[in-house]
FIDO-724558 format. One record per residue (C-alpha): z, y negated, x negated; chain; residue number from 1. Coordinates in steps of 0.5 Angstrom, whole numbers. Each point is the difference from the previous one (the first is absolute). Layout:
BEGIN
+-------+-------+-------+--------+-----+
|     w |     v |     u | cadena | num |
+-------+-------+-------+--------+-----+
|     Z |     Y |     X |      A | NUM |
...
+-------+-------+-------+--------+-----+
//
This chain:
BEGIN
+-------+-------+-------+--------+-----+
|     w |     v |     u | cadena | num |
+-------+-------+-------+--------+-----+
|   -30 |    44 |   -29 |      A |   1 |
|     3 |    -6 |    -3 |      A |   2 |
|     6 |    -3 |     0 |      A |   3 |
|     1 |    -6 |     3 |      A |   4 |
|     5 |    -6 |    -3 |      A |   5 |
|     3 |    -7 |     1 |      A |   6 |
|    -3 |    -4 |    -5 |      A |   7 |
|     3 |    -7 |     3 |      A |   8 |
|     3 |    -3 |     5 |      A |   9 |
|    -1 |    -8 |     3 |      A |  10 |
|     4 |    -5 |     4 |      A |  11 |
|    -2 |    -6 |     4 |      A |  12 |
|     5 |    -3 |     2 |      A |  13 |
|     0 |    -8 |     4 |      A |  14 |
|     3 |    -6 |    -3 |      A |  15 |
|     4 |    -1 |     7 |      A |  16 |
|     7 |     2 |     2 |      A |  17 |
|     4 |     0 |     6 |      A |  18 |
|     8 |     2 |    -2 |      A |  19 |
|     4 |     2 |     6 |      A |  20 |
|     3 |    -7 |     1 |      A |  21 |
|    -6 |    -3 |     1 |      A |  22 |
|    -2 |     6 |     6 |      A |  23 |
|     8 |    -1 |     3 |      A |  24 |
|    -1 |    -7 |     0 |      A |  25 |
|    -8 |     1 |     4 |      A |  26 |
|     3 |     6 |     3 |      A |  27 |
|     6 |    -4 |     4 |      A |  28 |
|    -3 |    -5 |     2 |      A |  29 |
|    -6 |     3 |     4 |      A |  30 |
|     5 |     4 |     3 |      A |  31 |
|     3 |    -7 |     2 |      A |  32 |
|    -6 |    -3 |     2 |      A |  33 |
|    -1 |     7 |     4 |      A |  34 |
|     7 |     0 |     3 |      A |  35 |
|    -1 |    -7 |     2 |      A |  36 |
|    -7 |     1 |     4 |      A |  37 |
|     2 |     7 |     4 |      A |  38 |
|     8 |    -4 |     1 |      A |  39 |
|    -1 |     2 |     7 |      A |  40 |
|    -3 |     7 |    -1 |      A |  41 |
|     6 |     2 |    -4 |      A |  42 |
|     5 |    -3 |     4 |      A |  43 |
|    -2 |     4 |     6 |      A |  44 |
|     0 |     6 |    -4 |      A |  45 |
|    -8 |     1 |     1 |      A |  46 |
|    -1 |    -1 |    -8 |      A |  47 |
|     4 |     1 |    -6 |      A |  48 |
|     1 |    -5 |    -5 |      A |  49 |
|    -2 |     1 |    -7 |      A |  50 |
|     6 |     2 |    -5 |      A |  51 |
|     0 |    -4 |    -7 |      A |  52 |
|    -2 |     3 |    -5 |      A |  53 |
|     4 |     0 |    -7 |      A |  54 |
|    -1 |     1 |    -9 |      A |  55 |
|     6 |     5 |     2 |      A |  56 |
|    -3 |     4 |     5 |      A |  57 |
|    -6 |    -1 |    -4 |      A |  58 |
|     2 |     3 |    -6 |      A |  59 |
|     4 |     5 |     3 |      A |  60 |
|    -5 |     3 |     5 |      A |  61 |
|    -5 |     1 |    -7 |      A |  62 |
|     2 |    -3 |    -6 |      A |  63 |
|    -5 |    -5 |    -1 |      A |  64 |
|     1 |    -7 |    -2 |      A |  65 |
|    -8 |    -4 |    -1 |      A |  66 |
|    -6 |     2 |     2 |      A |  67 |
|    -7 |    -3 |    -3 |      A |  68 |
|    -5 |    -3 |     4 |      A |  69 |
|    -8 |    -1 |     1 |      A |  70 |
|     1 |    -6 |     4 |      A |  71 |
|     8 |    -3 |     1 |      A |  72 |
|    -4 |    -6 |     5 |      A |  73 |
|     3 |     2 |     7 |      A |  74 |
|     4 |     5 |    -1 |      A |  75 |
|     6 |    -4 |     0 |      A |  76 |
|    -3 |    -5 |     6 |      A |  77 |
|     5 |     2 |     5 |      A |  78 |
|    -6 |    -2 |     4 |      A |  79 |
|    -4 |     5 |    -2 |      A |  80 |
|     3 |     6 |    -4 |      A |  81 |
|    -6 |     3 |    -4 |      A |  82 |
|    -4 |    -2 |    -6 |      A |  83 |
|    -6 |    -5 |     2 |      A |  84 |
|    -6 |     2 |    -4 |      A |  85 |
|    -6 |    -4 |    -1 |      A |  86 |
|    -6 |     3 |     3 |      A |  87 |
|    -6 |     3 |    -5 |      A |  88 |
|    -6 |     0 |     1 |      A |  89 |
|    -5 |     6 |    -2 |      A |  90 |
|    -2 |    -2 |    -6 |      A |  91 |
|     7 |     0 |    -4 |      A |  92 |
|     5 |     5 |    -1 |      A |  93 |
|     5 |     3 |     4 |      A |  94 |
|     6 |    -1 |    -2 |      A |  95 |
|     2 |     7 |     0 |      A |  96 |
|    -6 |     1 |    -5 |      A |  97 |
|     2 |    -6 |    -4 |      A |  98 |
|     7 |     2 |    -1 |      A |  99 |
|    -2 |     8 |    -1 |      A | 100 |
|    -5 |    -3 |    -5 |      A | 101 |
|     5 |    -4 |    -4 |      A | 102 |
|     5 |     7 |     0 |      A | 103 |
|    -6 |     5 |    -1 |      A | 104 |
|    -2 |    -5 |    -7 |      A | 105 |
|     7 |     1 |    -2 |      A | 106 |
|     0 |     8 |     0 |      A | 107 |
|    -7 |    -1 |    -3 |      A | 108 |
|     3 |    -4 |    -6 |      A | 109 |
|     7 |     5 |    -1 |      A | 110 |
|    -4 |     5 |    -1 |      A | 111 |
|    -5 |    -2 |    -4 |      A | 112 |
|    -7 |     0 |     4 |      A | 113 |
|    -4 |    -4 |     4 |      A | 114 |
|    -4 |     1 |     7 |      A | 115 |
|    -6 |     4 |    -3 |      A | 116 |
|     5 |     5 |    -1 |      A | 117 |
|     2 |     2 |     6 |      A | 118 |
|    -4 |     4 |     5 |      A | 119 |
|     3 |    -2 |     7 |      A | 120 |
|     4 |    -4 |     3 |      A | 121 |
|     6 |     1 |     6 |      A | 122 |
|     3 |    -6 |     4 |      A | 123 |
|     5 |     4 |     3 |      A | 124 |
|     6 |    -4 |     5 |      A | 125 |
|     3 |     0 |     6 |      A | 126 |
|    -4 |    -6 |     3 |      A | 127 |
|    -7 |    -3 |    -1 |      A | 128 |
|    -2 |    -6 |     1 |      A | 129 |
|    -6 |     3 |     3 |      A | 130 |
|    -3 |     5 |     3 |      A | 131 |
|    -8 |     0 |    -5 |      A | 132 |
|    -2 |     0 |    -4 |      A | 133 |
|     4 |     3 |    -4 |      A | 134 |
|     6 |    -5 |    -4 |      A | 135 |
|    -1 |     6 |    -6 |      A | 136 |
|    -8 |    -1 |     0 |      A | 137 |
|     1 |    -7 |     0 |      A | 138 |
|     6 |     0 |    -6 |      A | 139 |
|    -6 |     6 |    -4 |      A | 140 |
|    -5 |    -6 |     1 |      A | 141 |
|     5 |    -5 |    -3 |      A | 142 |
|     1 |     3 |    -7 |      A | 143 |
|    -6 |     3 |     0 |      A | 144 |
|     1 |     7 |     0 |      A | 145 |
|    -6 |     6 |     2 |      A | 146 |
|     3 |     5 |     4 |      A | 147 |
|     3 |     0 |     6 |      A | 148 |
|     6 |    -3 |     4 |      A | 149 |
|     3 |     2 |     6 |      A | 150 |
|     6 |    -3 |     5 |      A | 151 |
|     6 |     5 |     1 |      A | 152 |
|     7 |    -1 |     5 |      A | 153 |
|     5 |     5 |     0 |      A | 154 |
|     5 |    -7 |     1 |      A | 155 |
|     6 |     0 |    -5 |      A | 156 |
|    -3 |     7 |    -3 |      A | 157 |
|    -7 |    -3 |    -2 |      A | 158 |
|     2 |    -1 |    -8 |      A | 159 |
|     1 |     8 |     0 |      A | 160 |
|    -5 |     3 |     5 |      A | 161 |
|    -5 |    -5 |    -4 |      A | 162 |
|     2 |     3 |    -7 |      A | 163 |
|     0 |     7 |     3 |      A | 164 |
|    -8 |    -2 |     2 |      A | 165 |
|    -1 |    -3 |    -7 |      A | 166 |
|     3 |     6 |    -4 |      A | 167 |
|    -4 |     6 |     4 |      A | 168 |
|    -7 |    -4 |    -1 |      A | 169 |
|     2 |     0 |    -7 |      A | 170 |
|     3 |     6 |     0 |      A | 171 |
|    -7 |     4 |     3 |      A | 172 |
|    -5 |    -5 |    -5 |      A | 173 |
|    -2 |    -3 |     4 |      A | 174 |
|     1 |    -7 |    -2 |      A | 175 |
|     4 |    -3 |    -7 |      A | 176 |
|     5 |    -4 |     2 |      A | 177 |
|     1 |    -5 |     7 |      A | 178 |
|     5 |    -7 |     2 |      A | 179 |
|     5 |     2 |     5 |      A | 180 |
|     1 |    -6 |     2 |      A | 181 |
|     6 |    -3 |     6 |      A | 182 |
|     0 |    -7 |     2 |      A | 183 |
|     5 |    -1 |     5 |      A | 184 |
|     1 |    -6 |     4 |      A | 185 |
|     6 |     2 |     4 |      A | 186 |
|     1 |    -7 |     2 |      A | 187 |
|    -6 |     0 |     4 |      A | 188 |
|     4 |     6 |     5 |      A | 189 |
|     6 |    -1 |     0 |      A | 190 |
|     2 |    -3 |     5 |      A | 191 |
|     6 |    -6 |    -2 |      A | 192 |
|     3 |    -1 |     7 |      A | 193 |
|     3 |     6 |     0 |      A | 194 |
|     7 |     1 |    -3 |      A | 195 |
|     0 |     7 |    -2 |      A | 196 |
|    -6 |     0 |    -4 |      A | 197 |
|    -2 |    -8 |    -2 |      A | 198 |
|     3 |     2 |    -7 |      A | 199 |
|    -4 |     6 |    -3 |      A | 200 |
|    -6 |    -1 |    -2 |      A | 201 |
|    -3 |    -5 |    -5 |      A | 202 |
|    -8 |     1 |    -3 |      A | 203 |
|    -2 |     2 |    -6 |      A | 204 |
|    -6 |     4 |    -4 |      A | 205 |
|     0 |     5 |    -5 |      A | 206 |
|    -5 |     5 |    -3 |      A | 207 |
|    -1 |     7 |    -3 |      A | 208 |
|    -5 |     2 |    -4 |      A | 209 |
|    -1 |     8 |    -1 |      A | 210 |
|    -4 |     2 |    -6 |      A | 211 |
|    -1 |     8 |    -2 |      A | 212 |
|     5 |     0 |    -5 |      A | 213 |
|    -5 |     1 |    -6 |      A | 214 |
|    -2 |    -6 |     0 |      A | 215 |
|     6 |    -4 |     0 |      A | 216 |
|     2 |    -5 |    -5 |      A | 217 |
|     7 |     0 |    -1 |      A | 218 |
|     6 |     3 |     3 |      A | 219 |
|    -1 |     1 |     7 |      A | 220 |
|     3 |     5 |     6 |      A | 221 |
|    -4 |     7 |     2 |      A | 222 |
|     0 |     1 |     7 |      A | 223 |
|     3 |     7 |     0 |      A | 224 |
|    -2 |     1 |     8 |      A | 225 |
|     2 |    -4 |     7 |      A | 226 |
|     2 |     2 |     6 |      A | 227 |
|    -2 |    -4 |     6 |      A | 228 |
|     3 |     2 |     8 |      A | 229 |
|     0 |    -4 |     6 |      A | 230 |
|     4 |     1 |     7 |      A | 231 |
|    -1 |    -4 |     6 |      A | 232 |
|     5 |    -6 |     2 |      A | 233 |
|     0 |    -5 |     5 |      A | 234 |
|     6 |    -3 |    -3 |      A | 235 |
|    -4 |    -5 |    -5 |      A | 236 |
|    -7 |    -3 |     4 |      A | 237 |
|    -3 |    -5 |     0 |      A | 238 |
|    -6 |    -1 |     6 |      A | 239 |
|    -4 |    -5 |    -2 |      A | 240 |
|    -8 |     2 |    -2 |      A | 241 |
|    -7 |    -2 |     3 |      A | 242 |
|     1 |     3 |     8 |      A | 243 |
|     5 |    -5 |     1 |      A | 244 |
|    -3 |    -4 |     4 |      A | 245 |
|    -3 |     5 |     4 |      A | 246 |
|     6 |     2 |     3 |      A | 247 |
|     5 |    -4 |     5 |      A | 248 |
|     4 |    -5 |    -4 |      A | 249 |
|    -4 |     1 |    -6 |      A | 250 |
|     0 |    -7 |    -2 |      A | 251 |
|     7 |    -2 |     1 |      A | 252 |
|     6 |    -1 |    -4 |      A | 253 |
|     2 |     6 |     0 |      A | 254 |
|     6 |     3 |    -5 |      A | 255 |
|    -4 |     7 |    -1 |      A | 256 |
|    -5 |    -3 |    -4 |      A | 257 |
|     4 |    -1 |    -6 |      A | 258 |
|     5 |     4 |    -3 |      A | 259 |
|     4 |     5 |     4 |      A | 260 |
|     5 |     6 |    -3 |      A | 261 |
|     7 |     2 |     3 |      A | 262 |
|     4 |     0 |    -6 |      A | 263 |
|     5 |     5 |     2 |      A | 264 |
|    -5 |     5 |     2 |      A | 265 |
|    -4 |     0 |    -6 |      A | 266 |
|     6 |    -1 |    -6 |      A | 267 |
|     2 |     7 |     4 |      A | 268 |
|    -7 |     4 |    -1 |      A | 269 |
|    -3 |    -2 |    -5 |      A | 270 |
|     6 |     0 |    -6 |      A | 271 |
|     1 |     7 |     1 |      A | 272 |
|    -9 |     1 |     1 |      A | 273 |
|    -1 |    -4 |    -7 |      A | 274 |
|     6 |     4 |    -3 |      A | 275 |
|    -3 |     7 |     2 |      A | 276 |
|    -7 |    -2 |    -2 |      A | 277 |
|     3 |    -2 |    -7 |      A | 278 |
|     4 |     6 |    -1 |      A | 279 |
|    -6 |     5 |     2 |      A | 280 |
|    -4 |    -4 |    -5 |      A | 281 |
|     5 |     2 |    -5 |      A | 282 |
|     0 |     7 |     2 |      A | 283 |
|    -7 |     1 |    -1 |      A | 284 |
|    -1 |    -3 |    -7 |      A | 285 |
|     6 |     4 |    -2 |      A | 286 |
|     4 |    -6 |    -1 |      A | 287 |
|     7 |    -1 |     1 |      A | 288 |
|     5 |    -7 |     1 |      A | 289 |
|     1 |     0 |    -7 |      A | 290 |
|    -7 |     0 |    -2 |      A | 291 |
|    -2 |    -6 |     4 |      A | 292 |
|     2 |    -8 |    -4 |      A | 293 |
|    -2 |    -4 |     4 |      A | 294 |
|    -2 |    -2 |     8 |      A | 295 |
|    -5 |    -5 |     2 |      A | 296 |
|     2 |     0 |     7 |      A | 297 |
|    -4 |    -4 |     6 |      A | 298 |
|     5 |    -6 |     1 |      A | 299 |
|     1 |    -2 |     6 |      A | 300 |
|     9 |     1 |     1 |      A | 301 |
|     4 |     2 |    -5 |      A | 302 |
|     4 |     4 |     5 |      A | 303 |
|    -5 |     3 |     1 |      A | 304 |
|    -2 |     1 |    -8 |      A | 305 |
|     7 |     2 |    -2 |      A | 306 |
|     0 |     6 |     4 |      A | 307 |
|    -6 |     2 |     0 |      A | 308 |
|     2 |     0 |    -8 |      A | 309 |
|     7 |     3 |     1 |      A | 310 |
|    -4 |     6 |     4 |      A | 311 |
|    -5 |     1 |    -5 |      A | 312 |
|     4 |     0 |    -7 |      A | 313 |
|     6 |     4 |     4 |      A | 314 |
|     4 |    -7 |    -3 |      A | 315 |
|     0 |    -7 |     1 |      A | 316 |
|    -6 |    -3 |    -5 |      A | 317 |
|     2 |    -4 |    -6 |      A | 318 |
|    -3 |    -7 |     1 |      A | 319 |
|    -6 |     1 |    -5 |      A | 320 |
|    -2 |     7 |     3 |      A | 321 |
|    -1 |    -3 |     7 |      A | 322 |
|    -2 |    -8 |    -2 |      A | 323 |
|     0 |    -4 |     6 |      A | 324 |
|    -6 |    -7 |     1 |      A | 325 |
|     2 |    -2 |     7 |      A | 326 |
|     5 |    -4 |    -1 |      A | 327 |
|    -4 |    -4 |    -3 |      A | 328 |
|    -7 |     2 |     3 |      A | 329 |
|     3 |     2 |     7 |      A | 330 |
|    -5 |     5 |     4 |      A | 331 |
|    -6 |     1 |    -4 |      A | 332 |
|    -3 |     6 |     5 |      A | 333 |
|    -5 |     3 |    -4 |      A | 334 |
|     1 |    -4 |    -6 |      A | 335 |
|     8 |     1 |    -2 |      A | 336 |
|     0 |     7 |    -4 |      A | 337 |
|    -5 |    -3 |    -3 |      A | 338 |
|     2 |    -6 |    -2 |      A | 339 |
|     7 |     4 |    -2 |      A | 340 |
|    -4 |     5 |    -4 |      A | 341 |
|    -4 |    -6 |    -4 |      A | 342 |
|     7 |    -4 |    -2 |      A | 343 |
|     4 |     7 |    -2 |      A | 344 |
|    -4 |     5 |    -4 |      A | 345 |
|    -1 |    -2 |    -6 |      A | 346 |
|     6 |     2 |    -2 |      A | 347 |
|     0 |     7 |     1 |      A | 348 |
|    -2 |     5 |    -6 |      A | 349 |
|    -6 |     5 |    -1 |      A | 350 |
|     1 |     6 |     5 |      A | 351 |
|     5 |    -4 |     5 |      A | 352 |
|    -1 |     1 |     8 |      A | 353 |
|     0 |    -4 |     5 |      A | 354 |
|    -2 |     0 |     7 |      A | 355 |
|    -5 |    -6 |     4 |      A | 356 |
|     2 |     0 |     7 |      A | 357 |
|    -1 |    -4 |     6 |      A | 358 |
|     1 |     1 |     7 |      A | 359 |
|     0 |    -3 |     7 |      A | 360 |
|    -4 |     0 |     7 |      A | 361 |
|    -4 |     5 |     1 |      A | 362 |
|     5 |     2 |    -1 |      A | 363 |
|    -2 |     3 |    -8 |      A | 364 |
|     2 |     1 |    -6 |      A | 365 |
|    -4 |     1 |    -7 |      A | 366 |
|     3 |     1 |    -6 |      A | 367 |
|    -2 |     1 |    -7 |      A | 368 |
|     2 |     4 |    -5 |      A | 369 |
|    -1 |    -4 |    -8 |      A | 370 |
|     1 |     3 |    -6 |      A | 371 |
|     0 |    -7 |    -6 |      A | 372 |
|    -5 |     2 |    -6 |      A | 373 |
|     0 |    -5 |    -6 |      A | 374 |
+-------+-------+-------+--------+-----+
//
């Protein structure tokens, strides 16, 4: 058995933002041209007018301030309300295989490798542009890798499923060293017309490369071991896929094709499930509060976070033991913790722990136990 290892880390990320100004602005302004439009519905009391939305209610519901963006074009149209990207042909790159590339170099260089190290590649996220072939396989072709690639979604928790696949591989030998890699483009299903989630997420692309820990080159993170546990929710879902238009309505401009959650329902169940699900790691690694420098949470609500890390640590975490990026990045889905841990990692010295853990629909969670070396 070998010990798999976090050599390097890589992220993408786009050149466009949108701060929460700009999206209160687009946001009340559709919401006035709605209201204009349905001003006889909703004085008869057959429709509901749309709320504005604000920077104050924005940040106090999640802690976020910006967000980046593949494409800012249509997004804050009033009239259009979503990213409008151009159409490839299938001869170029996909724009989740661009972006994963450029994040997979990155980790490639960090760690002091290039592609003819690595054995296969995951392209694990929570929404792929298609359904074959594979984005992975398409992004092995493009750096030039032998081996195999596969796609994963397990939605917000596809990092740390993706890193538990990788490490297990490497683990039994059966291959070197993979690129997990989650390009996310959460602009694309999000849905921007709706008050309660226009805000949440941006799009972003990192990659991990795992390498059995002998044939690390510099300081790297040992992957001690992983958990992963799911259990069904109705209460983040998305109904969109390829049966659409075999159903009644299928085509329409209907409000579940996008995303969907109810908020209240899913902050309530799935702190205490993380909580647990973290605590449990611990105690099977005989490890205790004390023993744990540093939390790489998924990034979707600092509320959310902060109690996840007050439960875990039995006290309010110190900044630089649970590092927040959302405020910069918003909602990343897969990419968050990862995102998280290669901006704050460096720092921690030889023999420090920390846990990578992701969670979301599913609902999931996985967590990854590190231990710093070098």
């Amino acid at each position: 058995m070998y010990t798999p290892a976090i050599t390097g880390t890589g992220v993408f990320t786009p050149s466009e933002t949108i701060t929460n100004a700009e999206l209160v602005k687009a946001f009340n302004a559709y919401a006035d041209l709605y209201n204009t439009e349905h001003a006889d519905e909703i004085a008869a009391g057959t429709r509901a007018a749309k709320d504005h939305s604000s920077e104050e209610f924005i940040f106090k519901a999640s802690g976020i301030e910006q967000r980046y963006v593949m494409v800012k074009d249509g997004i804050l149209d009033p009239t259009v309300m979503y990213p409008k990207m151009r159409q490839r042909s299938d001869e170029e790159p996909s724009i989740m295989a661009e972006m994963a590339l450029k994040a997979a170099n990155i980790a490639l260089e960090n760690a002091g490798k290039t592609a003819a190290d690595v054995g296969a590649v995951i392209c694990a996220a929570s929404n792929l542009e298609r359904a074959y072939p594979a984005v992975a396989i398409e992004i092995q072709d493009l750096l030039g890798i032998e081996g195999f690639a596969f796609d994963m979604n397990v939605a917000c928790s596809s990092a740390t499923f993706g890193i538990q696949a990788a490490a297990d591989m490497i683990r039994s030998g059966s291959i070197r060293s993979a690129l997990v890699i989650n390009p996310e483009i959460c602009s694309a299903h999000i849905e921007w017309r709706d008050r309660d989630c226009h805000f949440i997420f941006g799009d972003v692309a990192t990659a991990t490369l795992l390498e059995r820990e002998e044939d690390a080159k510099g300081a790297y993170f040992a992957v001690k071991s992983t958990r992963c546990a799911t259990s069904y929710s109705n209460n983040i879902r998305n109904n969109n896929g390829f049966l659409r238009r075999s159903r009644p309505d299928g085509m329409k401009d209907r409000r579940d094709m996008q995303f969907m959650q109810n908020g209240r329902k899913v902050f309530k169940e799935v702190v205490p499930m993380v909580s647990d699900h973290i605590a449990g790691h611990m105690a099977d690694e005989n490890l205790g509060a004390q023993d744990i420098k540093r939390l790489w949470l998924h990034q979707a609500n600092k509320g959310m976070n902060d109690m996840i890390g007050k439960k875990v640590l039995g006290r309010t975490p110190e900044p630089h033991e649970q590092p927040n990026i959302l405020q910069d990045y918003a909602n990343t889905s897969s990419a968050g913790s990862i995102i998280t841990f290669a901006k704050h990692s460096a720092d921690l010295k030889d023999g420090d722990h920390g846990f990578i853990c992701s969670f979301g629909a599913g609902y999931s969670v996985g967590s990854v136990l590190v231990e710093k070396h070098g």
